[in-house]
C-alpha positions in Angstrom: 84.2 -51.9 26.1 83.2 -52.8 22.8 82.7 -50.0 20.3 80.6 -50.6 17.1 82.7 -49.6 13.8 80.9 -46.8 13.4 82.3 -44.7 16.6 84.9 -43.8 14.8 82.8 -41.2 13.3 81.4 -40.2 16.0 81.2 -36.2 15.9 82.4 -35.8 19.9 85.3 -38.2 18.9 86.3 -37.3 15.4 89.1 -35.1 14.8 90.5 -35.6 18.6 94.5 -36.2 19.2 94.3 -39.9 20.5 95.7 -39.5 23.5 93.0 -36.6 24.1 90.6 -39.0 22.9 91.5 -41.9 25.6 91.6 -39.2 28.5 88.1 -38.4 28.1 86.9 -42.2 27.1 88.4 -43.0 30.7 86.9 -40.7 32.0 83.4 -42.1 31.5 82.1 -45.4 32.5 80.0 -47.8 30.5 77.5 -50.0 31.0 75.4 -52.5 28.6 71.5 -52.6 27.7 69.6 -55.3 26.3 67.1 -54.5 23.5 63.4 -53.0 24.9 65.3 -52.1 28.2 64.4 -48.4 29.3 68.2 -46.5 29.8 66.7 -43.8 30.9 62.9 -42.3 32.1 61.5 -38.9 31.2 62.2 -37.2 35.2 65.2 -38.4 35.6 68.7 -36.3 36.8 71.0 -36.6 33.6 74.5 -37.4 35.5 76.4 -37.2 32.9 77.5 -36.5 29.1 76.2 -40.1 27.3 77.8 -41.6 24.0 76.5 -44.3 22.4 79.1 -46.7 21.9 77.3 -49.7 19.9 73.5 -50.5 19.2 70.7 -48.3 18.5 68.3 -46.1 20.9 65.3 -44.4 20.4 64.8 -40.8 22.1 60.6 -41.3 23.0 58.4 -38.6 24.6 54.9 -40.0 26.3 51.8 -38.1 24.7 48.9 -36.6 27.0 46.5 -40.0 25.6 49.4 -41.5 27.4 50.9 -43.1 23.8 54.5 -42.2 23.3 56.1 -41.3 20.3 59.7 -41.7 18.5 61.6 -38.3 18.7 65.0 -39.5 17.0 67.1 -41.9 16.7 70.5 -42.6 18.3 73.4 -44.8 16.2 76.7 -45.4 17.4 78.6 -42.4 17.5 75.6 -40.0 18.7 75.3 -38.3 22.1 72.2 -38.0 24.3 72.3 -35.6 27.0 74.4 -32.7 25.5 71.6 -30.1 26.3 71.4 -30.7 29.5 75.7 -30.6 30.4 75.5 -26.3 31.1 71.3 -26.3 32.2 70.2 -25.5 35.3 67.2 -28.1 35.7 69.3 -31.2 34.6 66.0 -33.8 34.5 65.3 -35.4 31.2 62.7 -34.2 29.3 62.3 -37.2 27.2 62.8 -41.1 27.3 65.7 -43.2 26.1 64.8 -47.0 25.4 67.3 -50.0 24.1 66.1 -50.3 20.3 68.4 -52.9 19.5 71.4 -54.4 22.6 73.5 -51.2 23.3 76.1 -50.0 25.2 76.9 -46.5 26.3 79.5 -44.5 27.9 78.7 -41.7 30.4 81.3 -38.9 31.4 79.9 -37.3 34.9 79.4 -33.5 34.1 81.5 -31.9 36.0 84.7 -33.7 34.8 83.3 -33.6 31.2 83.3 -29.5 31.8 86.8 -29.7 33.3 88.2 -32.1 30.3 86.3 -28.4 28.1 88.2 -26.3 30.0 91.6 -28.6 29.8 91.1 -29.1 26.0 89.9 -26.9 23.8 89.5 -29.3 21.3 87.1 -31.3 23.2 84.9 -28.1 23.6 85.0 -27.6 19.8 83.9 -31.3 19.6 80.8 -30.7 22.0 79.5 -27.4 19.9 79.5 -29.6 16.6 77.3 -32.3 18.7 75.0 -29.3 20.0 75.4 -28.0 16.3 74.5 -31.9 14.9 71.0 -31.9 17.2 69.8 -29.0 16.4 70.1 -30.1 12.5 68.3 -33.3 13.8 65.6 -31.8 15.2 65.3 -29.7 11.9 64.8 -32.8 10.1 62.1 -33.7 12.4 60.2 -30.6 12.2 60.5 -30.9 8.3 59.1 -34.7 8.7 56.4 -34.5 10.7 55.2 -31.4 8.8 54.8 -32.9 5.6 50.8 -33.6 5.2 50.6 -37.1 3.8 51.8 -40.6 4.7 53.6 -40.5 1.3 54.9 -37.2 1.5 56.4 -38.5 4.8 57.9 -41.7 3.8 59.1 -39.6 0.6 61.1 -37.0 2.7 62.5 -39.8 5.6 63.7 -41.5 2.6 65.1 -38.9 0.8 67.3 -38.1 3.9 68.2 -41.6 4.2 69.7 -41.6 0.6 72.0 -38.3 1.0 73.1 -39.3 4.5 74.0 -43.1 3.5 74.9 -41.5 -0.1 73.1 -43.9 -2.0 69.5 -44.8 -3.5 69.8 -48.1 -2.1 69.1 -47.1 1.8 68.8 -49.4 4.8 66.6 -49.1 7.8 68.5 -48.4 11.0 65.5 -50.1 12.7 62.4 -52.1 12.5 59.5 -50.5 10.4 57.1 -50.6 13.1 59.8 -48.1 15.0 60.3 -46.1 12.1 56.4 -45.8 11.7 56.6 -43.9 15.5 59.3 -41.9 13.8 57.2 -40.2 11.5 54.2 -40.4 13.3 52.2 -42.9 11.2 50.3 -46.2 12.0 52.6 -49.0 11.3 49.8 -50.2 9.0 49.5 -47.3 6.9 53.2 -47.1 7.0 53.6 -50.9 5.2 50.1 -50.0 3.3 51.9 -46.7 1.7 55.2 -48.7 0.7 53.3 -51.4 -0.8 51.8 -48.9 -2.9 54.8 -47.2 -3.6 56.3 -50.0 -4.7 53.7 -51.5 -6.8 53.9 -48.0 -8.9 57.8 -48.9 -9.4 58.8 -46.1 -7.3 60.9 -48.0 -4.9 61.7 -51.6 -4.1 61.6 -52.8 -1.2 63.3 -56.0 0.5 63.1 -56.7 4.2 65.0 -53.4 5.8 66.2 -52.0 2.4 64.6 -49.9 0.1 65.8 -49.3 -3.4 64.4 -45.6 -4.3 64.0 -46.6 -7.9 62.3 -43.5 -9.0 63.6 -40.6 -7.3 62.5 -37.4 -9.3 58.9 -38.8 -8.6 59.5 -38.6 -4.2 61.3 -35.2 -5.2 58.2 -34.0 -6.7 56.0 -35.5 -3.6 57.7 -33.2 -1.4 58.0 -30.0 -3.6 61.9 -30.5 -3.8 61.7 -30.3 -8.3 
């Protein structure tokens, strides 16, 4: 099992007595993806508590014109399934694809609810990850309910900069995956950057973006 850097802040993890922490990573098993490979198909009977271990994965959710679009995205660290560990219908409601080579670990239910019930601290753990995806899903609303292209890229980016706590942010993923994200056309999503860049707003180089003037996305999105 080879963990990516970044597990160590993973929010189930974080916080836990090690030995705690190695009970409920044995507990799980892991298994590897290679990048475009579907983990898991909207239908499907969640077995288990999931935690990304390395890679990145893209939550996806087909449309009734039978297009899909990106719902979130999952780093190292994150959890996919969480919602479904105390519901009655247990099938996945969305997709989950391989963005990028990934590997995951998967805790069977039942023994995750037993480890709850064993350690409280584990319990905590899980309501800060049920806590952490309904402040994702916030973000998404917020996202998709800006009007514009810019006022879209403006926000993502925004969110970028406080979370990586810098105006200097990079891409987790591929533009054209981050143009599902907000629900724009990958070409009016490079068109709009272009643009933003050529008014020195931002500068942009390959998957980094240098948010050059800031006040000015503030203003796009109402935040000044």
């Amino acid at each position: 099992m080879k963990a990516d850097k970044n597990i160590k802040e993973s929010v189930l993890l974080s916080g836990l007595a090690m030995n705690v922490k190695e009970i409920l990573i044995s507990s799980g098993r892991s298994k590897k993806w290679v990048r475009g490979e579907m983990i898991v198909s909207e239908g499907d009977t969640c077995k288990g508590l999931s935690l990304l271990l390395c890679g990145v994965a893209a939550v996806q959710k087909y449309t009734p014109a039978g297009e899909y679009s990106t719902i979130r995205l999952l780093n190292a660290g994150d959890c996919f399934g969480e919602e479904l560990v105390f519901a009655e219908d247990k099938r996945y409601s969305c997709m989950l694809e391989a963005v990028s080579d990934v590997e995951l670990l998967t805790i069977p239910i039942e023994q995750f609810r037993n480890l709850m019930d064993t350690y409280p601290e584990i319990k905590e753990r899980f309501y800060l990850v049920i806590l952490k995806r309904i402040e994702s899903q916030d973000l998404s609303i917020m996202i998709l309910s800006q009007k514009t292209v810019r006022q879209k890229i403006s926000y993502y980016l925004l969110s970028l900069s406080r979370e990586q706590k810098s105006e200097q942010v990079a891409l987790p993923v591929s533009k054209e995956v981050i143009a599902k994200l907000l629900a724009i056309p990958r070409q009016s999503f490079s068109r709009e950057l272009s643009r933003m860049e050529s008014e020195g707003r931002i500068k942009v180089e390959g998957r980094t973006i240098g948010i050059i003037d800031l006040p000015s996305l503030e203003r796009e999105i109402g935040v000044v």
